[in-house]
C-alpha positions in Angstrom: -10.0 -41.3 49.8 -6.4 -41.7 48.0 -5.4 -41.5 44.4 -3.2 -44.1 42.8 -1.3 -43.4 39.4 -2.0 -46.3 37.2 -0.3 -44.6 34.0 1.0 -41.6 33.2 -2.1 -39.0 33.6 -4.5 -41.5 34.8 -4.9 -41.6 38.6 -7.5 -44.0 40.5 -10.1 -42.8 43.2 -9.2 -45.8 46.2 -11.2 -45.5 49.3 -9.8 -47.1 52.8 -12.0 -47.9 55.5 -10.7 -49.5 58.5 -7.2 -50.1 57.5 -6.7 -51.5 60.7 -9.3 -54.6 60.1 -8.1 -58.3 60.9 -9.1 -59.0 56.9 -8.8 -56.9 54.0 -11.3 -57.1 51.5 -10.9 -55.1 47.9 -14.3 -54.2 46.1 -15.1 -53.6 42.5 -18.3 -51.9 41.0 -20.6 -53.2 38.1 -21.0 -50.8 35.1 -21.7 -47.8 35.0 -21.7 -47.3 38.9 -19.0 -46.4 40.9 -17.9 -47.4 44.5 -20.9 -45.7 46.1 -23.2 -48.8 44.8 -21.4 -50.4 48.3 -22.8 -48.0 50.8 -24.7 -50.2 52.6 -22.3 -53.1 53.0 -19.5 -50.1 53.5 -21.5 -49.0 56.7 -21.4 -52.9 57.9 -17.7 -54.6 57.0 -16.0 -52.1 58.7 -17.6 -52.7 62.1 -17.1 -56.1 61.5 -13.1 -55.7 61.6 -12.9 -55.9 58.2 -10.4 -53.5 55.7 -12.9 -52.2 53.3 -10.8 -50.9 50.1 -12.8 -49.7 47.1 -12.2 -48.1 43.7 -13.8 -45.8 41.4 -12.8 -47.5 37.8 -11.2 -45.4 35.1 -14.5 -43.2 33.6 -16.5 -43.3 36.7 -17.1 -41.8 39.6 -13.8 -39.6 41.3 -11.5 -41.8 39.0 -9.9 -39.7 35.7 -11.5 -40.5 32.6 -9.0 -41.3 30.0 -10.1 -41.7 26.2 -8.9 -45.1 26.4 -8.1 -48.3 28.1 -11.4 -50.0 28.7 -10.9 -53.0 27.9 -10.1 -55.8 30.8 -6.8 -55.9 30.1 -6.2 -52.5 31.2 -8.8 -52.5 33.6 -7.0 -55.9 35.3 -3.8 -53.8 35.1 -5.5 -50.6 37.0 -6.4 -53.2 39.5 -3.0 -54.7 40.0 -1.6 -51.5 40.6 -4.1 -50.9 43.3 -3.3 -54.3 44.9 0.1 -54.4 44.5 0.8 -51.1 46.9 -1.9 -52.3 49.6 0.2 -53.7 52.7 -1.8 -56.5 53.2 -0.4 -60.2 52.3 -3.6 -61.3 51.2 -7.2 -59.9 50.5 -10.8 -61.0 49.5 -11.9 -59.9 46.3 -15.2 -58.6 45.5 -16.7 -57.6 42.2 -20.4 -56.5 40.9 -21.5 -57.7 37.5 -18.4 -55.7 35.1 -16.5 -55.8 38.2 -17.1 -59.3 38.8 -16.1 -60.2 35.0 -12.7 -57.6 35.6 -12.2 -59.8 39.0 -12.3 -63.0 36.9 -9.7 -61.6 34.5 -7.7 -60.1 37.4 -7.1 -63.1 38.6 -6.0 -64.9 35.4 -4.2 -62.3 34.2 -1.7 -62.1 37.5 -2.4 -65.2 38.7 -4.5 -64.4 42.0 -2.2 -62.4 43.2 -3.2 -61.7 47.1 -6.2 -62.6 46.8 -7.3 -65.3 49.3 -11.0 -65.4 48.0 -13.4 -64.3 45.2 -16.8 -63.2 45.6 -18.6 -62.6 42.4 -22.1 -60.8 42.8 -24.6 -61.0 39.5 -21.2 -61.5 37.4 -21.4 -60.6 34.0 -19.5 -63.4 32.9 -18.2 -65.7 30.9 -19.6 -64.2 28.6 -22.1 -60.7 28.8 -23.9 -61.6 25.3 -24.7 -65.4 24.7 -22.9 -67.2 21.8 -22.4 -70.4 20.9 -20.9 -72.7 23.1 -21.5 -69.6 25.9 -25.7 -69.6 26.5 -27.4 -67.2 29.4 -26.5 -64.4 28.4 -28.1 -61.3 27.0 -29.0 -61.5 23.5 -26.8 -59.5 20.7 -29.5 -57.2 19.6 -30.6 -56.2 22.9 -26.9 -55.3 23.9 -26.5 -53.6 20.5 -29.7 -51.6 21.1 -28.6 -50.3 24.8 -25.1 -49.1 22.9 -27.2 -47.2 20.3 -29.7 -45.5 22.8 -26.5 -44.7 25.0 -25.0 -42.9 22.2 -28.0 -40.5 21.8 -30.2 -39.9 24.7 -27.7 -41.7 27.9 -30.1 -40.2 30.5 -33.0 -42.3 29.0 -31.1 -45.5 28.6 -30.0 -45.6 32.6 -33.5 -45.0 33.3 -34.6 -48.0 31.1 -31.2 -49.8 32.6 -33.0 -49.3 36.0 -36.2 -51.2 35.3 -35.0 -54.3 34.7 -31.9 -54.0 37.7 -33.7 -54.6 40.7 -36.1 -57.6 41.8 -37.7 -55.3 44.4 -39.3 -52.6 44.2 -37.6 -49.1 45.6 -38.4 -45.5 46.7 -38.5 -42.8 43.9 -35.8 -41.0 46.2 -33.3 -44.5 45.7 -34.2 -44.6 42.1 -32.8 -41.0 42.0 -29.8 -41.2 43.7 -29.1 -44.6 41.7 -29.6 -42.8 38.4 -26.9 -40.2 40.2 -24.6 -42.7 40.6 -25.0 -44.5 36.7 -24.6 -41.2 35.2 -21.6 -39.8 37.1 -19.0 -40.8 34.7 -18.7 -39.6 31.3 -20.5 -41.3 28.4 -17.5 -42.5 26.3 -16.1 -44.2 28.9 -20.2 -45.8 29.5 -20.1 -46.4 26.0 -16.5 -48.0 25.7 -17.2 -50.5 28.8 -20.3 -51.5 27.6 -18.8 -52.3 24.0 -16.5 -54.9 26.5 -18.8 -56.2 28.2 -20.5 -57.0 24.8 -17.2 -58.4 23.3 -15.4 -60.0 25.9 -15.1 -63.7 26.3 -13.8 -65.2 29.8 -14.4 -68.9 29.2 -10.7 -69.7 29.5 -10.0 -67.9 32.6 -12.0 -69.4 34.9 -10.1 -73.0 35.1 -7.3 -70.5 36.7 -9.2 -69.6 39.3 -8.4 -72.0 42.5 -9.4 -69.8 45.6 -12.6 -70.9 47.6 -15.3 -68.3 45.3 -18.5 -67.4 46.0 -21.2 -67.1 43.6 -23.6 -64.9 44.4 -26.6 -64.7 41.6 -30.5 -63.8 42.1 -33.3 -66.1 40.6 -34.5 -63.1 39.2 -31.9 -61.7 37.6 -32.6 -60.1 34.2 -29.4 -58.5 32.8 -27.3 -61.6 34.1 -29.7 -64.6 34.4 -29.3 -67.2 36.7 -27.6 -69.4 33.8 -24.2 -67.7 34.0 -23.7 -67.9 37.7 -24.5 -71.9 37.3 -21.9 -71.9 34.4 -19.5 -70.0 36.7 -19.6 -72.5 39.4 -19.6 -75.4 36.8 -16.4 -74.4 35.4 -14.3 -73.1 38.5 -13.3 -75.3 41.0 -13.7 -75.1 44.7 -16.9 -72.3 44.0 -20.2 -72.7 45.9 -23.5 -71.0 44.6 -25.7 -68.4 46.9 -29.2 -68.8 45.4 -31.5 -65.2 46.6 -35.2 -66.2 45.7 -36.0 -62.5 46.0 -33.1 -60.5 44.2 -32.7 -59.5 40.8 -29.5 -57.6 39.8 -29.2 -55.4 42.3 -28.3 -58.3 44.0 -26.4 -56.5 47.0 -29.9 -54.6 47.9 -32.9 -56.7 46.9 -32.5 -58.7 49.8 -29.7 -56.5 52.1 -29.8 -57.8 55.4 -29.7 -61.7 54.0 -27.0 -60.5 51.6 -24.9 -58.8 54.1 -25.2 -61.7 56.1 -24.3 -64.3 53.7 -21.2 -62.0 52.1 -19.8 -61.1 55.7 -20.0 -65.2 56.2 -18.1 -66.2 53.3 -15.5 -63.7 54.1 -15.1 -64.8 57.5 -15.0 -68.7 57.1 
């Protein structure tokens, strides 16, 4: 593990495996995990010659937790700085749900800079909440109600967060180590990139997106149902859809093995 100053007081947590690896690949965490949601596809893309980079986002994890700069502007920004100083000429990118939707905007924003290929897994995105013109999504009040419980009991809320996260069902010791990992950042910055989430709009970024993507969604997906992955791949060009039956958000361990399987494919071909 590195730091990387991405302003003046705020420095990045970037882990490196394999920096030797043919391919680079960069990953990005949903909210409000932090890199450690990859372990089990950390322990395989190495040994497969791949550069596995990861980052803690600003508020989670080992990253500093400014008051502010939540928004997927900044985040995009953090993540350019990141990319910019890796000395690779071109990487996959990878992002979980949030992640995916700050991938999205990434490559917008800086016009896919080094990036090669984009993987979106259970993206939140275009649009979090659904709105007119924008359907799939969660509804307002639902969203609205998560934000209010987050801003008085936060421990409660992640556990209620966890029910509905995964399509399979997992060991109490899991569901305690994953509640580690939701709660290990502090909860304005939880609070402030859940507000995003809520707010943010990506519609018009997508139709700048031209690298072969990958859409990665489960059927039984219930924070970002299956209708936003199909609007993904309607709207970006040169995307391909991989349906899991069997998965539900936690769409990169419902079904592991077939998912490590079908992510280490796509970054290969």
């Amino acid at each position: 593990m590195y730091y990387v100053s991405v302003e003046r007081g705020v420095k990045l947590a970037v882990y490196d495996l394999n920096p030797l690896g043919r391919k680079a690949v960069f990953l990005v965490h949903g909210w409000p995990l932090n890199h450690s949601m990859f372990e089990y596809q950390l322990d395989l893309l190495p040994k497969l010659g791949f550069r596995c980079i990861a980052v803690d986002l600003r508020g989670f994890g080992n990253s500093d937790a400014p008051w502010s700069g939540y928004g997927y502007d900044r985040l995009a920004d953090d993540l350019y700085t990141i990319i910019r100083m890796i000395n690779v000429p071109r990487m996959s990118l990878v992002g979980f749900s949030m992640g995916g939707a700050v991938a999205i905007h990434y490559m917008a924003r800086y016009r896919e800079y080094k990036i090669s290929k984009l993987a979106l897994l259970s993206a939140a995105a275009p649009c979090f909440v659904s709105r007119k013109g924008c359907p799939g999504g969660l509804p307002l009040e639902q969203v609205n109600a998560l934000i209010a419980q987050i801003g008085r009991d936060r421990p409660q809320a992640i556990y209620d967060f966890e029910k509905s996260f995964f399509g399979q069902p997992i060991t109490p010791a899991f569901g305690e180590w994953f509640r580690s990992v939701t709660l290990s950042g502090p909860g304005y910055s939880t609070l402030e990139t859940a507000e995003t989430l809520r707010d943010a709009d990506l519609r018009a970024d997508l139709e700048q997106i031209s690298v072969p993507t990958g859409i990665f969604y489960g059927i039984l997906d219930k924070i970002c149902p299956k209708e936003l992955a199909l609007t993904l791949n309607r709207n970006i060009r040169n995307s391909k859809l991989y349906r899991f039956e069997q998965s539900g958000h936690a769409i990169f361990y419902d079904e592991l093995e077939k998912f490590n399987q079908e992510l280490s494919s796509f970054l290969t071909g």
